[in-house]
LONUDO-671197 format. One record per residue (C-alpha): z, y, x; residue in three letters; residue number from 1. Coordinates in steps of 0.5 Angstrom, whole numbers. Example, Ala and Ser with C-alpha at 12.3 -4.5 7.8 and 13.67 -1.06 7.14 Angstrom:
// residues 2
<pt><c3>16</c3><c2>-9</c2><c1>25</c1><type>Ala</type><seq>1</seq></pt>
<pt><c3>14</c3><c2>-2</c2><c1>27</c1><type>Ser</type><seq>2</seq></pt>
// end
This chain:
// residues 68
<pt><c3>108</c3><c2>120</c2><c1>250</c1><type>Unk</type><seq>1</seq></pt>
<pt><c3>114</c3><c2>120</c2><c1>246</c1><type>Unk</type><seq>2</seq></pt>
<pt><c3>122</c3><c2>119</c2><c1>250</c1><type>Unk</type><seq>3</seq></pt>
<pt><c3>125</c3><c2>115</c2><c1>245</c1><type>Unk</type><seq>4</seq></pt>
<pt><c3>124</c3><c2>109</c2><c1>249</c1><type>Unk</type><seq>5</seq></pt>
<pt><c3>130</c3><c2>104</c2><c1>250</c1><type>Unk</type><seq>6</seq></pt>
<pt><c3>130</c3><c2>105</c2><c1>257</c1><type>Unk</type><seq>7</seq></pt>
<pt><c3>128</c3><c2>113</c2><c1>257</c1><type>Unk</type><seq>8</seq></pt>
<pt><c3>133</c3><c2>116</c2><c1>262</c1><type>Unk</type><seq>9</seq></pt>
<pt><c3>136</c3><c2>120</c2><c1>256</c1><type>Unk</type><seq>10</seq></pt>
<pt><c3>138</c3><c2>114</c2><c1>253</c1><type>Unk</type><seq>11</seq></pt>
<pt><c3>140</c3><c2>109</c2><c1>259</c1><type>Unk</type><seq>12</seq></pt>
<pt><c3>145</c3><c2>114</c2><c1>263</c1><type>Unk</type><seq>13</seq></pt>
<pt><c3>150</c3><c2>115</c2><c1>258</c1><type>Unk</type><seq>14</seq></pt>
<pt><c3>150</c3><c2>108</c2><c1>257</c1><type>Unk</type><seq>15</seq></pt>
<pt><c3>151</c3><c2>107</c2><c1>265</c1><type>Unk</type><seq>16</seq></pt>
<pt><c3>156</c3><c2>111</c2><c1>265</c1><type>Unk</type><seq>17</seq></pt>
<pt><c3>159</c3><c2>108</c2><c1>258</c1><type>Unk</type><seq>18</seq></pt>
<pt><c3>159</c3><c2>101</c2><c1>263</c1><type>Unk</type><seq>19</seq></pt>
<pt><c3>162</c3><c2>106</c2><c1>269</c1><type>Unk</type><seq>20</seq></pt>
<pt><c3>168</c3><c2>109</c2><c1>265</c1><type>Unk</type><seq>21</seq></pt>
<pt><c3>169</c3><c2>102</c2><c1>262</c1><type>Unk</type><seq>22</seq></pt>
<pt><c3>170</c3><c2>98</c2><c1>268</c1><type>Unk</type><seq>23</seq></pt>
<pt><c3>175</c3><c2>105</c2><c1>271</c1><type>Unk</type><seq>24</seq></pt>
<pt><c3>179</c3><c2>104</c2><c1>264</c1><type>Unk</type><seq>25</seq></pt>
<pt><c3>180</c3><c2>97</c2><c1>265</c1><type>Unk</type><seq>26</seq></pt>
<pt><c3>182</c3><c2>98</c2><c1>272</c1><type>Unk</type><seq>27</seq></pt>
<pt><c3>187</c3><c2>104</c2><c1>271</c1><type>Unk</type><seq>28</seq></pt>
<pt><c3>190</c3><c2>100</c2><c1>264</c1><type>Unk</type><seq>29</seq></pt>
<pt><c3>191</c3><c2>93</c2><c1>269</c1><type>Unk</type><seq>30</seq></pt>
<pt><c3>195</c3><c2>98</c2><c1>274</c1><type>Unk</type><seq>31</seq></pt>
<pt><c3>198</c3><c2>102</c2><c1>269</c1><type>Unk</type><seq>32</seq></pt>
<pt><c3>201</c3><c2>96</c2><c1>265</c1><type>Unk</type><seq>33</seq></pt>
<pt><c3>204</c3><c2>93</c2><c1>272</c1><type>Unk</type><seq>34</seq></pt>
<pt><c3>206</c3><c2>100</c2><c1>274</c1><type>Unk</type><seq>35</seq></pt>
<pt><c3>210</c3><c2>100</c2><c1>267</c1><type>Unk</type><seq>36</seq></pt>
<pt><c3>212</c3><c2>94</c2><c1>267</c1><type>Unk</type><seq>37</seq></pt>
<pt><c3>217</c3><c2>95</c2><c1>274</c1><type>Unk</type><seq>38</seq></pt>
<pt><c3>220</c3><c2>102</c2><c1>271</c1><type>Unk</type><seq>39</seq></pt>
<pt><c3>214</c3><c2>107</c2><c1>273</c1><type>Unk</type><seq>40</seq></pt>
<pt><c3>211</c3><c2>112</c2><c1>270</c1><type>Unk</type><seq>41</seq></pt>
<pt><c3>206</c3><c2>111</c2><c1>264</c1><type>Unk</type><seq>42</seq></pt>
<pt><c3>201</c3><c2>116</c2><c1>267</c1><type>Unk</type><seq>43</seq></pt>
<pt><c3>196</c3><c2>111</c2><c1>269</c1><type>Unk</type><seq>44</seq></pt>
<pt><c3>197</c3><c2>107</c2><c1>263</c1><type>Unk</type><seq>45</seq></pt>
<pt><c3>195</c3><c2>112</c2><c1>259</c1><type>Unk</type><seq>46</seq></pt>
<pt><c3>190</c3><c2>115</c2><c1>262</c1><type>Unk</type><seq>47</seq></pt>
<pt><c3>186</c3><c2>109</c2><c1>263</c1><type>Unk</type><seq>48</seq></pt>
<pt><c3>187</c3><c2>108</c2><c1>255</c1><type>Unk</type><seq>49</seq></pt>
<pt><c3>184</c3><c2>114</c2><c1>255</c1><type>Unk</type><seq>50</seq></pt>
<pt><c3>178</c3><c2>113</c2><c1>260</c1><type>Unk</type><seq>51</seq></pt>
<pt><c3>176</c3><c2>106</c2><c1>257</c1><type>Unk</type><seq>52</seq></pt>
<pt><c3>175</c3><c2>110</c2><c1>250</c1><type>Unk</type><seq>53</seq></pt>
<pt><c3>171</c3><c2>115</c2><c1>253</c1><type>Unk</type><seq>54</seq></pt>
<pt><c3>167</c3><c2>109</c2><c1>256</c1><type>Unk</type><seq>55</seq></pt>
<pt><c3>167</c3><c2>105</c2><c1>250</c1><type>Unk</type><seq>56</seq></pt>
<pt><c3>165</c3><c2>112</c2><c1>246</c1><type>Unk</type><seq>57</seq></pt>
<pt><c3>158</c3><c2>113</c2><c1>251</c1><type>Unk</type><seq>58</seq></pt>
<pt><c3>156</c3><c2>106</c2><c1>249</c1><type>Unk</type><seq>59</seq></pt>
<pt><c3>157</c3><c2>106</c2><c1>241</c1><type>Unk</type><seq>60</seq></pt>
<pt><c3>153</c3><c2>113</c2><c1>241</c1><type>Unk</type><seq>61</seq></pt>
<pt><c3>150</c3><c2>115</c2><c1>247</c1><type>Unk</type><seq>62</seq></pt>
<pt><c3>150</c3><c2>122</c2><c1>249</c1><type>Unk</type><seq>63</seq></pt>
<pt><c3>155</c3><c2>123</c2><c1>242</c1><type>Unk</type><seq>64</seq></pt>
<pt><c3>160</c3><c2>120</c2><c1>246</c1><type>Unk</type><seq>65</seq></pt>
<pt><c3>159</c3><c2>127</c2><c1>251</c1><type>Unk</type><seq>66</seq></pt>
<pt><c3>162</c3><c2>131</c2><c1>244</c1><type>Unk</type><seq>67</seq></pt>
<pt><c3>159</c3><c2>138</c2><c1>243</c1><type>Unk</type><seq>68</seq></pt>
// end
């Protein structure tokens, strides 16, 4: 029985996650920008920056988004 199936688990919980992170990134970018916008700080701006590319990474390369 092979586990490199589409829909493996090793293949389908990265990608789950990679939709999670993504949707978290955009939200904390969203915030991030109005917060700036007013005179905030810039840390919500960058950290959803960097939470949308982990997310977006999970997707592209499935568990190589993870780093080694």
């Amino acid at each position: 029985m092979s586990t490199d199936g589409a829909s493996s688990p090793s293949r389908l919980l990265p990608r789950l996650l990679g939709v999670l992170l993504l949707i978290m990134g955009l939200a904390l970018l969203a915030g991030g920008i109005k917060l700036a916008l007013l005179g905030g700080s810039l840390y919500y701006l960058l950290a959803g920056i960097g939470v949308a590319l982990t997310g977006i990474l999970l997707l592209a390369k499935g568990r190589r988004g993870v780093g080694r």
